[in-house]
N, C-alpha and C positions, 0 to 999 in steps of 0.2 A: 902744428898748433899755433895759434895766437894769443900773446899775451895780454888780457884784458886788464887793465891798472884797477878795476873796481871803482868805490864813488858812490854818491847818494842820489836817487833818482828817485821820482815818481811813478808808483808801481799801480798796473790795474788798468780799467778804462771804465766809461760812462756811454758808451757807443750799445745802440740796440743787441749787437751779436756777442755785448760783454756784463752783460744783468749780472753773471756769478763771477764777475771781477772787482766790484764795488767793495768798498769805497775806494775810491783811489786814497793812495798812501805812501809817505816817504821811505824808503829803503835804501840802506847801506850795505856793500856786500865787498868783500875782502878780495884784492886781485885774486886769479886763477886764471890756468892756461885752458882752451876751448878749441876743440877739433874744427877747424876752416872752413870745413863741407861735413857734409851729413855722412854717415862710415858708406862706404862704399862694397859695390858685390866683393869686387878684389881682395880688402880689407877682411870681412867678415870669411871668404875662402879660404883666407891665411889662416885666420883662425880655428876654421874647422878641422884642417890639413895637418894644423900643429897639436889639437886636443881630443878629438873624435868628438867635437861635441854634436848632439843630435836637437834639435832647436823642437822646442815644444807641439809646433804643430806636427813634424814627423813624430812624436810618441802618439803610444796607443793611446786615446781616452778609457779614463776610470768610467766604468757602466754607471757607478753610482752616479753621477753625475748629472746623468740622462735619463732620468726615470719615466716609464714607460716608452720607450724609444727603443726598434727591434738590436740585438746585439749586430745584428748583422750590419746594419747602418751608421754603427759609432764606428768610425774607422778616424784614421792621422785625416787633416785637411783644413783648409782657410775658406775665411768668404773671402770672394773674387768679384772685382765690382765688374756687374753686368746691365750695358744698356740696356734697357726696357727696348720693348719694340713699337710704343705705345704710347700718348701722356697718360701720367700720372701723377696721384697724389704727393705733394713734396712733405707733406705729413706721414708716409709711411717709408721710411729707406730702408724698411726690408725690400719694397720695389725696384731695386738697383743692388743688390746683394744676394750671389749665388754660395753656398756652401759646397765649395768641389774638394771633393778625397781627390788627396796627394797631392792637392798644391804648397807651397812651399819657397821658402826665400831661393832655392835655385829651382823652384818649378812653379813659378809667380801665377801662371795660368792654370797648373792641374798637369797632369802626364802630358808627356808631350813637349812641353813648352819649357825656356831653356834663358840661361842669361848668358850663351855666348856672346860675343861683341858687345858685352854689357857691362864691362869691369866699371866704369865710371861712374855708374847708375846707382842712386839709392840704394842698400838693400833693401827691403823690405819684407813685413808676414815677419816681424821680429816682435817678441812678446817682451815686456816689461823684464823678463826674468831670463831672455835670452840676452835682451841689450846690457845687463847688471853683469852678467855671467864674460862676454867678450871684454867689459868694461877692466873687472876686477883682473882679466887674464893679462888685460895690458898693462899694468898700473895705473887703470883708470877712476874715474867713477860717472854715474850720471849727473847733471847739472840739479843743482835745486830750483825751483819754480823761479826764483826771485834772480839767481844766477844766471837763467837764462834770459828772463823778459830784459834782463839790464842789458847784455850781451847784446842782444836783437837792436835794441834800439840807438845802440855806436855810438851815444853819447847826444841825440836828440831828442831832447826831454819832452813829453806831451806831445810829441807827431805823433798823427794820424797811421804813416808806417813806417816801415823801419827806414825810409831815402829822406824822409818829408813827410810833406800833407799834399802835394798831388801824387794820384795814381799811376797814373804814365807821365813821369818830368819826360819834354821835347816829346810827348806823343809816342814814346818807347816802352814797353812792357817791361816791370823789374820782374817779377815772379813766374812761374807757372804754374796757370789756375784754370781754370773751365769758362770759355766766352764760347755763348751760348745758348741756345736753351739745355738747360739742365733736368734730368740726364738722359736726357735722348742723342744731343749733338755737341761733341766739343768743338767748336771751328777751329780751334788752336792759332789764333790770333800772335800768340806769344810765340809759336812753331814747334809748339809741342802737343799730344796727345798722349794721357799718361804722363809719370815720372820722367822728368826731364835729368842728362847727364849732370852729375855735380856743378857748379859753377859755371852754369850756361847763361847766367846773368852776374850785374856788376854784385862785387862787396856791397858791405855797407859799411861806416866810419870807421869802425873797427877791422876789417879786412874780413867777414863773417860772410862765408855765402848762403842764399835758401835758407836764410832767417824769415822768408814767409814762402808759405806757397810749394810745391813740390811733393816733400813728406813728415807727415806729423813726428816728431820729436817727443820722445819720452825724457820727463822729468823724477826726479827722486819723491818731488812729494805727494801724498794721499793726498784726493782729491777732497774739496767741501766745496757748497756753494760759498763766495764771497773771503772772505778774508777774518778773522780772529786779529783784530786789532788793539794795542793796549794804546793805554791811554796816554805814553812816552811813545814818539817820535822821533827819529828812525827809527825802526825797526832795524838790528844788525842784524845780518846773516842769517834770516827766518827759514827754518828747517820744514814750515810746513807743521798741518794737525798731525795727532799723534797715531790717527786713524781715519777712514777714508769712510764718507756719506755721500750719496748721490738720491737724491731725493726723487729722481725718475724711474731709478730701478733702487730701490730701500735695501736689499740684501746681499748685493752684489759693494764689496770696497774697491774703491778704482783711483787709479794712479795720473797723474795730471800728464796732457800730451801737449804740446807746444807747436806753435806757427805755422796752424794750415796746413792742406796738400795739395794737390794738382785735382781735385775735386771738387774743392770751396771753388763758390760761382756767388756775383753779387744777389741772385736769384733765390739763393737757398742756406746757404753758411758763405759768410764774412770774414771767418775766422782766424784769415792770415794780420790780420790787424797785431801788432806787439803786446796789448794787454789779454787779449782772448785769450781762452782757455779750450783745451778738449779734456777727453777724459776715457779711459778703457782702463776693463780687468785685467789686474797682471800678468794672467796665462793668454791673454787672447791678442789676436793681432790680426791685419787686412795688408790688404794689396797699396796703401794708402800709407803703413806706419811704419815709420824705421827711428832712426838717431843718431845722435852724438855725443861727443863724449867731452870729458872736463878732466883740469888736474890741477890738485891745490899748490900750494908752491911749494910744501910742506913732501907730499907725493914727489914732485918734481925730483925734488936730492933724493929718492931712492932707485927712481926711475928711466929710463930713458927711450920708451917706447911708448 
């Protein structure tokens, strides 16, 4: 882990792909130590090896859930991002989203498919309530919204991303993201297709890898558009609304996900930007979403794992 010293920073952005980041806002947040790289297959292995735990998408689903939907067809499974064969609409990303029974963080593709030679690799297909669940088994926890954008940007306040404000400094790729047309063809410009190995690119001022780009990151707080601002500046240690609104699906509460994955394409989502925001149900997860983890300094003295 790395210890972050904390500090007051400007939180949020004003950039097209960050509309439910506004207003930007001063934030203050208390050191804490922060996982280097995103948890890794190896990582989350150890976990399961030491607890039996069975990660949400391997449980059955509740029928209720699924109303009018045959029994036969509610089985364990993720969606699997699947090129189209086609162009299509960048308005419907059900167009690039297959639902395969028995994919899984060690079966990322559906039966079959496997993460040997993969120990380095993102997990992923981790649900909000699996990453909380490995978190609390280590003496962890998850980052708060504010914990992490501060994290992400290593101490450069108002860039553009977490190096600066150019995209490639010397014409080099920091991320991996989708160049290309989106989503038919990733050229992997960066020399990746798909989740790339942990820290296959540089830190950033803080020593933080895939702080943009790679795999979306779950955060602690409920999602809203925009930000609940009082009218006292800093804001300390903001824990986030006390309950989750998404105004594009009203019934569903969704938990805030952080820094882009190996999907965003300047074409379609932007999102690796350090104020952006995403946002998924706590039980649901993709081939796209993993984490990492944080520890207060307070955890630190009891812990050491």
């Amino acid at each position: 882990m790395v210890w972050i010293r904390g500090g007051t920073f400007w939180m949020g952005g004003n950039d097209a792909s960050t509309s439910d980041a506004e207003p930007v806002h001063r934030v203050t947040v208390t050191g804490f130590w922060m996982d280097q790289t995103e948890v890794t297959n190896r990582q989350f292995a150890t976990f399961v090896r030491a607890t039996g735990y069975v990660t949400v998408a391997e449980r059955q689903p509740d029928l209720a859930d699924f109303s009018g939907v045959p029994a036969s067809a509610v089985v364990p499974g993720l969606a699997v991002f699947t090129p189209p064969g086609q162009p299509v609409s960048l308005g419907d990303h059900l167009q690039w989203w297959r639902y395969v029974p028995g994919a899984s963080w060690n079966h990322p593709n559906g039966p079959g498919s496997g993460i040997e030679g993969k120990d380095d690799f993102p997990v992923v297909h981790i649900s909000y309530a699996d990453a909380d669940a490995f978190a609390r088994w280590a003496g962890k926890r998850l980052p708060t919204e504010a914990e992490w954008e501060f994290a992400a940007r290593g101490g450069l306040d108002r860039k553009k991303y977490v190096w600066g404000d150019s995209i490639e400094p010397e014409g080099k790729p920091r991320m991996n993201v989708w160049q290309g047309r989106f989503p038919l063809q990733d050229l992997a410009a960066d020399g990746f297709r798909g989740p790339a190995p942990v820290a296959s690119f540089p830190a950033n001022e803080f020593g933080l890898y895939d702080m943009a780009g790679n795999v979306w990151e779950w955060c602690s707080d409920w999602y809203r558009p925009g930000y609940g601002i009082s009218d006292q500046e800093p804001l300390h240690d903001p824990q986030g609304p006390s309950s989750g609104y998404d105004p594009d699906d009203a019934g569903v509460p969704k938990r805030v996900q952080r820094g882009g994955s190996f999907l965003c394409s300047k074409e379609y989502c932007t999102r690796y930007l350090p104020g952006a925001r995403g946002k998924g149900e706590p039980n649901s997860s993709a081939s796209h979403i993993g984490f990492r983890r944080v520890r207060s300094r307070s955890l630190a003295a009891r812990f050491t794992n």
